[in-house]
Wavefront OBJ file of the C-alpha trace (Angstrom):
o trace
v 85.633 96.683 55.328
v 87.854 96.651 58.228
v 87.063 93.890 61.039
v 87.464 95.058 64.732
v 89.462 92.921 66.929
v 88.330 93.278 70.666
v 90.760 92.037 73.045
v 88.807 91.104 75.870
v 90.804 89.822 78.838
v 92.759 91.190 81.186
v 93.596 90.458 85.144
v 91.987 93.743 86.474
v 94.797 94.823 89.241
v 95.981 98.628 88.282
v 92.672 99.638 88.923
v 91.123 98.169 92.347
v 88.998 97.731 93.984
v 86.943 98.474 91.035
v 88.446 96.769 88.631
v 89.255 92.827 89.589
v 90.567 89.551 88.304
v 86.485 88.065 87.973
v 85.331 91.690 86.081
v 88.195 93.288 84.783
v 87.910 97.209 84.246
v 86.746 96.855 80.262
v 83.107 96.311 81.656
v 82.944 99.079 83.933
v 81.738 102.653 83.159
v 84.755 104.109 84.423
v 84.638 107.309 82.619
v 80.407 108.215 81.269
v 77.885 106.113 80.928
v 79.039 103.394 78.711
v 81.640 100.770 79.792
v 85.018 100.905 77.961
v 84.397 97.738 76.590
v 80.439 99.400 75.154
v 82.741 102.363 74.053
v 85.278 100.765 72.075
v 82.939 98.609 70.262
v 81.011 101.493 69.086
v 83.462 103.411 67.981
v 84.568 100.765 65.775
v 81.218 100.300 64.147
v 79.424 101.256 60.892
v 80.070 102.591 57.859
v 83.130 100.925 56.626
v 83.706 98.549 59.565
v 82.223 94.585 59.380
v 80.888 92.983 63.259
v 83.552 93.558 65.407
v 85.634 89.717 66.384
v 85.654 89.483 70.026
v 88.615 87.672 71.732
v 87.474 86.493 75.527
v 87.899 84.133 78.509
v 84.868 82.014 79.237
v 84.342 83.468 82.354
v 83.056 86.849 80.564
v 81.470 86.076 77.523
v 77.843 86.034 78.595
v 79.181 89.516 79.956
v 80.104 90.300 76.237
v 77.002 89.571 75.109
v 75.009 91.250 77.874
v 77.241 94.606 76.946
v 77.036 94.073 73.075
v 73.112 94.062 73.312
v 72.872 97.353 75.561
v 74.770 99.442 73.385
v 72.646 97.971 70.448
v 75.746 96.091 68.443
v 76.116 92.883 66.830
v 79.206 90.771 67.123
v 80.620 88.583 64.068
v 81.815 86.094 66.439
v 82.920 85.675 69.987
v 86.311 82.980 70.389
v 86.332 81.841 73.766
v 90.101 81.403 75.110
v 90.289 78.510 76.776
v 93.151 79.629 79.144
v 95.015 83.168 79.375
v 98.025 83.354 76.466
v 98.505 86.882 76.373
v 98.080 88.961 73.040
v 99.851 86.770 70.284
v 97.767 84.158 70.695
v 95.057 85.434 70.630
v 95.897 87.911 67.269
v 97.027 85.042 65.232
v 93.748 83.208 66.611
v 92.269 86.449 65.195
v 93.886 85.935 61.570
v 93.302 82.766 61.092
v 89.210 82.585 61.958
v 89.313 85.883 59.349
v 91.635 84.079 56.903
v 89.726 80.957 56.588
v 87.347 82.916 54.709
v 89.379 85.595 53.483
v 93.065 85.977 53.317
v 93.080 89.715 52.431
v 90.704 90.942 55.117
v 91.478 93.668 56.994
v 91.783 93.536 60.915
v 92.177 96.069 63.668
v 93.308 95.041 66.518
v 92.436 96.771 69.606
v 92.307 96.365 73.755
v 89.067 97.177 74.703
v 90.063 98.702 78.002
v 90.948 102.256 76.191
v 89.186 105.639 76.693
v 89.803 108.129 72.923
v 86.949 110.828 73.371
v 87.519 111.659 69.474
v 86.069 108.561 67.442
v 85.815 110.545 64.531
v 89.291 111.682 64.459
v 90.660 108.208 65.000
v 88.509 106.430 62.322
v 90.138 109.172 60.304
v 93.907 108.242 61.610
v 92.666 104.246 60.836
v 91.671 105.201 57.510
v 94.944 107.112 56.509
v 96.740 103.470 58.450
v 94.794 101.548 55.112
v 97.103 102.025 52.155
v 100.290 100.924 53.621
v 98.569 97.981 55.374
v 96.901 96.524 51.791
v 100.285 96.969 50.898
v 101.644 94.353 53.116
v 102.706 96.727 56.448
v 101.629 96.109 59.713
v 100.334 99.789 60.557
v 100.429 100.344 64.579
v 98.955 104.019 66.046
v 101.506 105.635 68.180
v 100.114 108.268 70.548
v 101.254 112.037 70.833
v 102.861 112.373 74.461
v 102.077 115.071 76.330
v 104.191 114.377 79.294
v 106.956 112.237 80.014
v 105.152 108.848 80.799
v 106.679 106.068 82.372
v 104.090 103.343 82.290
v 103.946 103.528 78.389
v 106.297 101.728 76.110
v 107.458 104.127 73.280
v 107.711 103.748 69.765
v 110.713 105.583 67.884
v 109.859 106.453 64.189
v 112.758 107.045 61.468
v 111.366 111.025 61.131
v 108.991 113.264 62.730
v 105.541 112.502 62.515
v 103.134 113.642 60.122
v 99.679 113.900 60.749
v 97.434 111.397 58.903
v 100.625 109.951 57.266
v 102.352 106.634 58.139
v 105.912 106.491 58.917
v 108.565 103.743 58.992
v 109.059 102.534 62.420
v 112.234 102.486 63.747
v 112.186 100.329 67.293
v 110.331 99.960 69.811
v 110.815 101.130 73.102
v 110.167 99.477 76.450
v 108.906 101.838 79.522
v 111.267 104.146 80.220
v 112.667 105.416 83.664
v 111.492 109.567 84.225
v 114.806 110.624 82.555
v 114.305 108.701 79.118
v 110.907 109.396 79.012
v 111.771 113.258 79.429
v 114.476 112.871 77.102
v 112.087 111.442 74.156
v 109.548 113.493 74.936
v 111.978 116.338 73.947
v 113.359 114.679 70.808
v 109.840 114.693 69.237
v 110.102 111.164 67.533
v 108.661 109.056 69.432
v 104.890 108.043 70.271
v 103.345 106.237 73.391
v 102.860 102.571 72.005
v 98.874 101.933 72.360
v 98.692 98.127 71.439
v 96.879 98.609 68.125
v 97.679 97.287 65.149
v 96.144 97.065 61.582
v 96.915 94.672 58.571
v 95.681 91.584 56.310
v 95.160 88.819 58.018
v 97.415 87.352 55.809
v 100.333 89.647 56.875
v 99.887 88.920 60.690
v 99.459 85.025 59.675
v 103.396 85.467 57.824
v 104.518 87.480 60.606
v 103.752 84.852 63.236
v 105.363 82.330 60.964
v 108.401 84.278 60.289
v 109.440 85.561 64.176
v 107.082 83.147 66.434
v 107.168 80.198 64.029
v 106.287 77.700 67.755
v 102.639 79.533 67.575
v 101.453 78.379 64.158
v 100.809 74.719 64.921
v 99.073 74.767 68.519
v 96.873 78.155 67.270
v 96.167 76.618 64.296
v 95.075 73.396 65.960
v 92.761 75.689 68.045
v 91.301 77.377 65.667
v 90.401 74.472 63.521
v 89.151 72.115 65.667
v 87.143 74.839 67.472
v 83.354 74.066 68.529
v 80.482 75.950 68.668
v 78.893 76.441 71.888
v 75.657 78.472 72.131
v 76.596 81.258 69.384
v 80.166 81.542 70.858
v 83.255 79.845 69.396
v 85.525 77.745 71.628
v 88.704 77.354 70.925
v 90.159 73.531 71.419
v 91.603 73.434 74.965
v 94.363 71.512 74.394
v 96.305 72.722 71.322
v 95.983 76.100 73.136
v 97.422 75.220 76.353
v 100.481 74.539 74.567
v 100.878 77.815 72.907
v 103.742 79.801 74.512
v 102.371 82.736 76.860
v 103.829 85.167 75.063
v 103.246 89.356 73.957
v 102.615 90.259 70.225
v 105.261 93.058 70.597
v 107.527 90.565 71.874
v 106.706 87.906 69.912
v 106.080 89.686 66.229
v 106.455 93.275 66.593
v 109.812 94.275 68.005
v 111.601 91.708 65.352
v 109.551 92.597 62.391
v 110.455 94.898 59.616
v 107.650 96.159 57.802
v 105.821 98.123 60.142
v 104.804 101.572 60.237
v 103.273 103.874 62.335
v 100.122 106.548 62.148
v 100.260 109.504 64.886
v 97.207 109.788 66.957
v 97.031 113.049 68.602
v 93.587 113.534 69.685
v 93.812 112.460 72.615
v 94.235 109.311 74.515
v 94.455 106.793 77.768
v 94.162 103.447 78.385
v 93.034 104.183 82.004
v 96.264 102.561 83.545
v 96.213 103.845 87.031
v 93.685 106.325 89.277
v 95.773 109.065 87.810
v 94.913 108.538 84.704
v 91.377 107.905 85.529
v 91.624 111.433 87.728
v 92.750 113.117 84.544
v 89.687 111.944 82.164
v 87.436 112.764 84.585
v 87.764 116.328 84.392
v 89.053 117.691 87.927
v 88.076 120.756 88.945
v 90.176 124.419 88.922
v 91.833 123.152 92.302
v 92.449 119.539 90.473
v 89.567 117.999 92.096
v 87.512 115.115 90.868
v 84.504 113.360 92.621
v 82.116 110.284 91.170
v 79.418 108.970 92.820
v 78.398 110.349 96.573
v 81.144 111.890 97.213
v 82.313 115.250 99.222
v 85.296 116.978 98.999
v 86.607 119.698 100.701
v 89.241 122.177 101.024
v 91.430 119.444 98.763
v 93.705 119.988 96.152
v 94.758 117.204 93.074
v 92.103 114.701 94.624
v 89.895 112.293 93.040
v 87.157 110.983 95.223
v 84.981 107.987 94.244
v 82.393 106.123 95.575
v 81.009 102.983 94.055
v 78.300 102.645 96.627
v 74.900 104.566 96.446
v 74.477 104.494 100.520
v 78.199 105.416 101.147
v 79.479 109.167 101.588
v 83.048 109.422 101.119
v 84.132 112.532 102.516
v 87.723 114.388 102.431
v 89.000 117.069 103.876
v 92.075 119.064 103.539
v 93.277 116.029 100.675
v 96.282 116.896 98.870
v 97.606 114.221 95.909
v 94.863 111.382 97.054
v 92.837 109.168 95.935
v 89.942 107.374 97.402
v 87.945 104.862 95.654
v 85.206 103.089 97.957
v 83.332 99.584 97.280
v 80.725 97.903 99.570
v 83.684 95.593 100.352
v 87.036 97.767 100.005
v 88.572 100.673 99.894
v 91.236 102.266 98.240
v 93.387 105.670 99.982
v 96.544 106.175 98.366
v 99.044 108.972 97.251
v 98.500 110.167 93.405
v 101.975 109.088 92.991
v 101.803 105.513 93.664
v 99.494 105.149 91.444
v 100.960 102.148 89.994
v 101.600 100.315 92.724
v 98.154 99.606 93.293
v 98.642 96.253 92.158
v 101.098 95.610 95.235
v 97.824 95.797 97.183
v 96.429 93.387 95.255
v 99.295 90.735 95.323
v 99.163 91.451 99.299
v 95.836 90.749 99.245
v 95.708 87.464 97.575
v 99.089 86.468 100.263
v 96.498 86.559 102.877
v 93.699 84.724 100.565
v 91.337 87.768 100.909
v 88.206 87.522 98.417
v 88.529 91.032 97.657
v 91.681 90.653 95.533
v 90.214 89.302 92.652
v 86.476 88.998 93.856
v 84.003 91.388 92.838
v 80.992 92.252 94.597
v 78.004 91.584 92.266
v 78.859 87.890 90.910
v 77.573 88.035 86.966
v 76.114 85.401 85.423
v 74.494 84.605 82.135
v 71.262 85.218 83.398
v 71.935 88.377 85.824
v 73.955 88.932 89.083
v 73.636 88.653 92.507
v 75.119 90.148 95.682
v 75.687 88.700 99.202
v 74.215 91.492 101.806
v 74.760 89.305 105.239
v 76.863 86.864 105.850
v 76.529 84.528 109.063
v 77.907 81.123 110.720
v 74.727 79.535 109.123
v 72.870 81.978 106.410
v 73.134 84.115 103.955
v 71.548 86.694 102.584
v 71.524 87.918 98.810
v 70.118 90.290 96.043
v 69.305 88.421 93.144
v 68.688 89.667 89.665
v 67.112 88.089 86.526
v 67.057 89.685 83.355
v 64.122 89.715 81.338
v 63.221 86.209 79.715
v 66.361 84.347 81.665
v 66.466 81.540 83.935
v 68.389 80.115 86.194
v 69.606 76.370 86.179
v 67.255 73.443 87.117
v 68.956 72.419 90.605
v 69.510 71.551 94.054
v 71.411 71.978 97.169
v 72.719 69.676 99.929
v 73.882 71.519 102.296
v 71.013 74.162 102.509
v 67.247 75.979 102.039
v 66.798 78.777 100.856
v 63.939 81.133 100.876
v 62.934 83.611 97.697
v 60.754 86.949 98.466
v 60.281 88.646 95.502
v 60.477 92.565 95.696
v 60.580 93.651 91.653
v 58.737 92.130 88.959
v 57.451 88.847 88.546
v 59.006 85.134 89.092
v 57.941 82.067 87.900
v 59.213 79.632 90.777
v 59.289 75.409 90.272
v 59.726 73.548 93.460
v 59.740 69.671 92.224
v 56.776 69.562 90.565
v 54.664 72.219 91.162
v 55.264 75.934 89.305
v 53.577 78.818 90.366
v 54.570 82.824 89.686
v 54.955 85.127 92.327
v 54.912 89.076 92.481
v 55.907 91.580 94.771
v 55.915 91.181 98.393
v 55.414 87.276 97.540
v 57.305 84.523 98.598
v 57.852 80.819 98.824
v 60.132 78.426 100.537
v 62.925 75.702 99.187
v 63.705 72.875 101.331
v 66.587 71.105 101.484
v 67.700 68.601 98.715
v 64.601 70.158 96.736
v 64.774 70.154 92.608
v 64.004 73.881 92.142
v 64.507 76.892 89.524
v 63.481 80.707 89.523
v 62.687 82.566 85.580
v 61.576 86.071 84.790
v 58.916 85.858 82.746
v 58.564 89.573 82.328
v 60.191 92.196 79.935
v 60.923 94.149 83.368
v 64.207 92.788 85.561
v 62.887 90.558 88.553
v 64.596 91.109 91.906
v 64.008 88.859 94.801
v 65.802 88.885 98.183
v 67.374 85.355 99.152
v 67.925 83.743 102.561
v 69.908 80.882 102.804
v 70.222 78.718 105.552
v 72.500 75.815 106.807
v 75.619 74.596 106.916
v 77.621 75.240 103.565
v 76.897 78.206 101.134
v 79.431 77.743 98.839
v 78.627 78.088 94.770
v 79.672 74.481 94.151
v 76.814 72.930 96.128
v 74.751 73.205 93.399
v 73.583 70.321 91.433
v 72.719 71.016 87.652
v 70.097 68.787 86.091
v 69.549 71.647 83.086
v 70.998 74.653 81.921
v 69.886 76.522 78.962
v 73.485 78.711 78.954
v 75.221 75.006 78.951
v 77.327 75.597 82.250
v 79.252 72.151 83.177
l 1 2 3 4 5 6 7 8 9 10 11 12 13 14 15 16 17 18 19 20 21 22 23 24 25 26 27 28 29 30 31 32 33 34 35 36 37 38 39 40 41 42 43 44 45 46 47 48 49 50 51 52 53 54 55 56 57 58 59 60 61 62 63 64 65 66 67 68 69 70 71 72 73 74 75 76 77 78 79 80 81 82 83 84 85 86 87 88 89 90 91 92 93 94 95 96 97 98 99 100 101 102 103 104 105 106 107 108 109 110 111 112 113 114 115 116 117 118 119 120 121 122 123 124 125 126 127 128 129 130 131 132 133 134 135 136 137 138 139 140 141 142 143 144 145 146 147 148 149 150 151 152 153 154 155 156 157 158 159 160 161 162 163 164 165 166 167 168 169 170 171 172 173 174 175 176 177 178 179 180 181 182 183 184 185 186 187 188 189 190 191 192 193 194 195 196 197 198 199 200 201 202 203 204 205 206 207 208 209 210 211 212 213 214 215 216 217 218 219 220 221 222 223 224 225 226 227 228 229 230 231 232 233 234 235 236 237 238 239 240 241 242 243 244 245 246 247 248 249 250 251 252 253 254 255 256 257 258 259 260 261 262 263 264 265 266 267 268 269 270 271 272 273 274 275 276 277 278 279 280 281 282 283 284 285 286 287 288 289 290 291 292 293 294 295 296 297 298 299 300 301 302 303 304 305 306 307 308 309 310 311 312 313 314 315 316 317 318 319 320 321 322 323 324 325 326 327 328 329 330 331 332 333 334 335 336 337 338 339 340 341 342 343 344 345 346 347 348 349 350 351 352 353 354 355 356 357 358 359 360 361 362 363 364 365 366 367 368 369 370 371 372 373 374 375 376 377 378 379 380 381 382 383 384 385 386 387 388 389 390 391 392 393 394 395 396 397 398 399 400 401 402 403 404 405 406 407 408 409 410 411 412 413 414 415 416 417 418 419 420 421 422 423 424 425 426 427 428 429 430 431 432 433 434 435 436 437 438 439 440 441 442 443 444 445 446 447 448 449 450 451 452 453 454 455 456 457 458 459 460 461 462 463 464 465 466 467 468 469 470 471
């Protein structure tokens, strides 16, 4: 059995304003139905595969959870990160939880940000990756190139490749300028790196000790002194804040030497840019491609999105753009700059703008919600409980709110008296009132909120229970 390794995290800039810093582009359905995150998960299921190990901030995890159920899947266990480490870490955080119970276990480690249409054909590249890695290899996938890349690192094998065979690696290969990567495009040995790795436990445990010996001892700490906390896993805060912020490939992989590489050549992307994104989604005969309500016309190499239900986005004459529209930003850019779209974020965030690392529908444990109106005393908002949740047992200071419900059914305490309301109902919180709203239903419960007073902010709210344990 091979145990999936989710890496969960991630700070959401190369693809805004969809993707952001507070719901990174794993959870959104970028490409289909399913969100990357749903996708990967999958296709690392069944026959042959134990519960996937998910590695995540705590920001997300009822988000993990929420995503896990949809697609019908099962985790082994969620480990909370207490603060971002980057990717060794978090692998060795990995190997230890599995080696505690079994040394020998196999683990996959994967980002779960990537897009491979074939699932069958890469279980079948994993599965030729699973002799030399019970042999004591670390077995990474290197990805066929079919153009000269430059926002891929490389990896350079000793030989050709061989399909379903795994072959010495040689070095790796950081991203290249547009002459190197046409130059190893040409030599035919060498491989996009994709970040995934497969081995023991046991073998990443005496990597990390061998090359990143400063990791054992804080990770270690973590992992052991972990606590449970509602199903998920946390590790301890402060052994883990002194683990060095530091890559896997850095940190292991570019000074280890028994690693080998599997070619993947079924295709491929980690969704890296709007190009890339442009490319999976299938543009038309005159390179067009359009999601959501979106128009083009007489455009050429385009890709036209619109993450808004009542908002046209409409182009005309478009050559090498792309246009990605949210309630509260939009994107217009050349195809080429595709990877600069994080200097938009980092401007962004120099002039404190929510939108930088903001998304529009906050998520919580029990739902989301959306602001609609803003004013210089109330606020409006689209609220949305899941089946069987709840919200916190609270209060405000600062203002009252009132709930009309306008989907399902809400069971509504105001100090001490609970009632349910339906559709077109609603009822009225005063200020400095102990209140809560629950879905009793097995449909979701929408109600429109109106807040008014002086201070809307999130942290005038006063907590006196919480059934997902929120501080």
């Amino acid at each position: 059995m091979i145990t999936p390794i989710l890496l969960c995290g991630g700070s959401g800039t190369r693809l805004w304003p969809l993707s952001r810093k507070s719901y990174p582009k794993q959870f959104v359905p970028l490409v289909g139905d399913e969100t990357l995150f749903q996708a990967s998960a999958r296709r690392l299921s069944g026959a042959g595969y134990a519960p996937a190990l998910v590695l995540t901030a705590s920001d997300f995890r009822f988000i993990v959870t929420e995503q896990l159920q949809e697609a019908g899947l099962d985790p082994g266990a969620i480990l909370i990160e207490p603060s971002a480490r980057n990717t060794a870490p978090a692998i060795l955080a990995a190997a230890l939880h599995l080696a505690a119970t079994d040394p020998q276990a196999l683990m996959l480690v994967a980002p779960s940000d990537h897009v491979v249409p074939d699932a069958g054909a890469f279980r079948a590249a994993v599965e030729a990756g699973v002799p030399a890695a019970r042999a004591g290899q670390i077995v990474t996938f290197g990805i066929t190139p079919t153009h000269p890349e430059t926002a891929y690192g490389y990896l350079e094998l000793t030989a050709a490749p061989q399909d379903g065979q795994a072959t010495p690696l040689a070095r790796f290969v950081e991203k290249p300028d547009a002459e190197a990567a046409a130059q190893m495009l040409s030599a035919g040995t060498y491989l996009w790196n994709a970040g995934l790795f497969l081995c023991t436990a046991q073998t990443m445990i005496d990597a990390a000790s061998a090359h990143a010996p400063d990791l054992i001892a804080p990770v270690s700490e973590a992992v052991q002194t972990a606590r449970a906390d509602l199903g998920f896993l946390r590790l301890a805060a402060t052994p883990w804040d002194a683990a060095r912020d530091v890559s896997i490939d850095y940190a292991v992989m570019e000074r280890a030497d028994n690693l080998s590489v599997v070619p993947f050549g079924a295709g491929w992307s980690d969704l890296g840019g709007w190009d890339a994104v442009w490319r999976e989604t299938g543009p038309d005969a005159r390179g067009v491609a359009t999601n959501g309500p979106a128009t083009a016309i007489d455009c050429d190499n385009t890709l036209l999105r619109s993450e808004s239900d009542g908002l046209e986005v409409v182009g005309i004459g478009l050559q090498n753009i792309m246009a990605v529209a949210m309630p509260d930003a939009v994107l217009i850019a050349d195809m080429s700059r595709a990877q600069d779209v994080k200097l938009a974020v980092a401007a962004l965030k120099d002039k404190d703008a929510k939108q930088a690392t903001a998304f529009p529908k906050d998520h919580r444990p029990w739902g989301w919600f959306e602001s609609l109106v803003i004013g210089t005393r109330f606020q409006v908002k689209r609220i949305v409980v899941h089946p069987g949740a709840a919200l916190s047992l609270q209060s405000h200071n600062h203002r009252s709110e009132h709930w009309i419900v306008v989907q399902g059914t809400a069971r509504v305490t105001v100090d001490d008296d609970v009632k349910l309301l339906s559709e077109n109902q609603s009822v009225y919180i005063p200020l400095g009132a102990v209140h809560r709203m629950e879905n009793p239903g097995k449909v979701p419960m929408v109600l429109i909120e109106v807040q008014t007073g002086s201070y809307f902010g999130e942290d005038d709210i006063i907590r006196y229970e919480d059934v997902y344990a929120r501080e």
